[in-house]
N, C-alpha and C positions, 0 to 999 in steps of 0.2 A: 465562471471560474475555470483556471487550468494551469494543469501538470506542467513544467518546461525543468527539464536537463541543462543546466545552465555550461555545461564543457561544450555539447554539441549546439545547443542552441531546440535540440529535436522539442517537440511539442508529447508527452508519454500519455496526455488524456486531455481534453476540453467536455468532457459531460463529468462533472466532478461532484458526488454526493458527500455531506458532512455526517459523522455518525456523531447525532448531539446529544442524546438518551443515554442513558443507562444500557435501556433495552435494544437502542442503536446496535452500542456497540461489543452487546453480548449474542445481539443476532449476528452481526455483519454479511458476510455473504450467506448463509445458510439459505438452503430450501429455496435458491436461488437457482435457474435450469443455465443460467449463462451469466454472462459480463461482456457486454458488449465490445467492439473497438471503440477505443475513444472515451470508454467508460473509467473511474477510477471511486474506490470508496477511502475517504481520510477517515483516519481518528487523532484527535489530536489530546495530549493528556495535559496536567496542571506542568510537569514538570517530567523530567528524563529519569526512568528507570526500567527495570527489566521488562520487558514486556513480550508475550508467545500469540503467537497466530497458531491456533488449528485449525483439520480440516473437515472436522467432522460436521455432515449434513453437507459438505461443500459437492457440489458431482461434477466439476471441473476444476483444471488447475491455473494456478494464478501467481502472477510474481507480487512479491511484499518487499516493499522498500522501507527498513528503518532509519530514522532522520533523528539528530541532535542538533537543534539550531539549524535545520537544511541540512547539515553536512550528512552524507550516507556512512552509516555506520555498519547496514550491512544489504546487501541482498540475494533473495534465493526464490526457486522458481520453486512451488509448494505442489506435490502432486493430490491428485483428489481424494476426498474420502477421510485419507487417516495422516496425512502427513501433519507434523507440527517442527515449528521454530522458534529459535528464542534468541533476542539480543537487545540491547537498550535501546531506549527511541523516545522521544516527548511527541513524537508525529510518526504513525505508520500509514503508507499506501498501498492496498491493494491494486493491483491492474491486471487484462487478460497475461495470459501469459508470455512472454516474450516479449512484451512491450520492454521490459527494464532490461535487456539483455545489454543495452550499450554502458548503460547505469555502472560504474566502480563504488567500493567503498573508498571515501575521500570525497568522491564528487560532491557537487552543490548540485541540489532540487529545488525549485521555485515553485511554491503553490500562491500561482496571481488572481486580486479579487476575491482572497480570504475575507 
């Protein structure tokens, strides 16, 4: 599976985990020492609504891309620890950080071999 930026064509991850639990996706990064390059974690929901990323237990920072249908609805570079965000998504992705830096809201995201 992998992350592709559909404006630039760039590639944002190819090591792609699903968070498919319950407990997936109430752990998500936590108690996690890194996130590799190339790494990325999806959640994907039934359906589009409000949805927060926090960062607690997180000990590095990470960019979160929210997605409606692919399209980017928002993104932000999340600092470690204590930082939290919030904005609607039916698909959110974690990545190291900076990866999403080219990422706008508007853009299209392709998650290939879902």
């Amino acid at each position: 599976m992998r992350i592709v930026h559909e404006v630039t064509g760039d590639v944002l991850a190819t090591e792609v985990a699903v968070a498919e639990s319950l407990l997936d996706t109430v752990r998500g990064l936590r108690f996690r020492r890194s996130l590799p390059a190339d790494h990325a974690l999806v959640f994907g929901f039934d359906a589009a609504g409000r949805r927060d990323v926090d960062m607690l237990f997180v000990p590095f920072p990470i960019d979160v891309v929210w997605l409606v249908g692919g399209r980017v609805e928002r993104v932000d570079t999340l600092r470690a620890w204590f930082d939290l965000a919030v904005a609607r998504a039916d698909t959110l992705l974690e990545l190291p950080a900076g990866v999403a830096a080219g990422v706008s809201r508007d853009d299209t995201v392709r998650i290939e071999g879902r």
